[in-house]
C-alpha positions as protocol buffer text, in pm:
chain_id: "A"
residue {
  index: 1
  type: UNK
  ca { x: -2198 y: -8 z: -3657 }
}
residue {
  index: 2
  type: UNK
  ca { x: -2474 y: 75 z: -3482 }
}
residue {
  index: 3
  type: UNK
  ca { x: -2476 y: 217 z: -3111 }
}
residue {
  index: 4
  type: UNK
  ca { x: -2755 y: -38 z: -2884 }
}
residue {
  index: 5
  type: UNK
  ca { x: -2869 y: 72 z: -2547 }
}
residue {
  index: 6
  type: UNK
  ca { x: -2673 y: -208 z: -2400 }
}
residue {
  index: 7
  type: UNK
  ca { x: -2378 y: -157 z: -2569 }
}
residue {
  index: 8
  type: UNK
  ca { x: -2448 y: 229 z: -2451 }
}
residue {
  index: 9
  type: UNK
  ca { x: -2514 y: 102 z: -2094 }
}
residue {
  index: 10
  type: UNK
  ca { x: -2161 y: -132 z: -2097 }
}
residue {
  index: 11
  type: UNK
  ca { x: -1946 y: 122 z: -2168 }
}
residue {
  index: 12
  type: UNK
  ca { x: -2088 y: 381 z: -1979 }
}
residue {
  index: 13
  type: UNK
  ca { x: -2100 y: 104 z: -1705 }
}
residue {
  index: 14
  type: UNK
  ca { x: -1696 y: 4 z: -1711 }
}
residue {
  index: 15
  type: UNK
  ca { x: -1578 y: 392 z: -1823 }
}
residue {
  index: 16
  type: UNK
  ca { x: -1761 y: 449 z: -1443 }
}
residue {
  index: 17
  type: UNK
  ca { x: -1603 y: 122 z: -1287 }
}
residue {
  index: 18
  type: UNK
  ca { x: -1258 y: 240 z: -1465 }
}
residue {
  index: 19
  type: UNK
  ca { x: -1229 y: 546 z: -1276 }
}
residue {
  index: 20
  type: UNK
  ca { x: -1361 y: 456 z: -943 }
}
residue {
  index: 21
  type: UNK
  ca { x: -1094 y: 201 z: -953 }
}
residue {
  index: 22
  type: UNK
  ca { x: -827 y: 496 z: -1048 }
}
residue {
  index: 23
  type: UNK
  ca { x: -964 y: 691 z: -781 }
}
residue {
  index: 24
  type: UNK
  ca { x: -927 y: 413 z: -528 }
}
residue {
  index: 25
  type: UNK
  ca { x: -591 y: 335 z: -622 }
}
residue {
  index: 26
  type: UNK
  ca { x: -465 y: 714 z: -628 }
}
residue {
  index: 27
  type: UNK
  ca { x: -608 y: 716 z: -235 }
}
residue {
  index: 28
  type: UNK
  ca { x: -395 y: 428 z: -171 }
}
residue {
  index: 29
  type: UNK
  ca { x: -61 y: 483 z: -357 }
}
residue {
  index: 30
  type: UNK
  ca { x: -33 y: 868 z: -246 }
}
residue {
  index: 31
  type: UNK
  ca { x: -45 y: 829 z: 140 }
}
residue {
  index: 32
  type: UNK
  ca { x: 198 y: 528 z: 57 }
}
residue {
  index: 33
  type: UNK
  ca { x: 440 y: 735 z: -79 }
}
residue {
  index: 34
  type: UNK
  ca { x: 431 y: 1018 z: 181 }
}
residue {
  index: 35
  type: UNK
  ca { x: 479 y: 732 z: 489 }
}
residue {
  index: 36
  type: UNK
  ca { x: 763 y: 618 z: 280 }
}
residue {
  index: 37
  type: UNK
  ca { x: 911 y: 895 z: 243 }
}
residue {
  index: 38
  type: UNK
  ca { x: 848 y: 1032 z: 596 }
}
residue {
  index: 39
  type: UNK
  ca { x: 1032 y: 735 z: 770 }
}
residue {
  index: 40
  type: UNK
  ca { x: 1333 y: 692 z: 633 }
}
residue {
  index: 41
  type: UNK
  ca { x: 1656 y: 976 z: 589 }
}
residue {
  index: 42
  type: UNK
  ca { x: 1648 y: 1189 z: 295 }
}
residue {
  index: 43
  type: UNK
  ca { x: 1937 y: 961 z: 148 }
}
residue {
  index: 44
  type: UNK
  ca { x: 1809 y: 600 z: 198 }
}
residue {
  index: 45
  type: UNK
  ca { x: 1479 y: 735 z: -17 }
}
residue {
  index: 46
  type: UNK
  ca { x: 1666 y: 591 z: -337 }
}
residue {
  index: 47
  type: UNK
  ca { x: 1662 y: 259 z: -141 }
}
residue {
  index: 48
  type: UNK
  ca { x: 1330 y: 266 z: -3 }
}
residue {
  index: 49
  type: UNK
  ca { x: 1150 y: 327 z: -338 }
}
residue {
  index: 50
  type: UNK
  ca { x: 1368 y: 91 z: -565 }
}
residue {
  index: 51
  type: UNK
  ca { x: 1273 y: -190 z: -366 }
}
């Protein structure tokens, strides 16, 4: 099957959108984690993160 420039251009297009998304979400999940984890007693983490 034969490459196209659009089909060229699509995937380059949502490979790029795909891992500014990943980025995104790593910037938001990672500082989540370390609040979480700063705010509660060593202990109640098991709580914290299972709910």
């Amino acid at each position: 099957m034969p490459l196209t420039v659009a089909g060229v251009f699509v995937s380059t297009l949502t490979a790029a959108l795909w891992a500014l998304i990943g980025a995104g979400m790593a910037m938001i999940v990672t500082p989540t984690g370390k609040v979480l984890r700063r705010s509660v007693d060593p202990a109640g983490i098991p709580e914290v993160v299972d709910s």
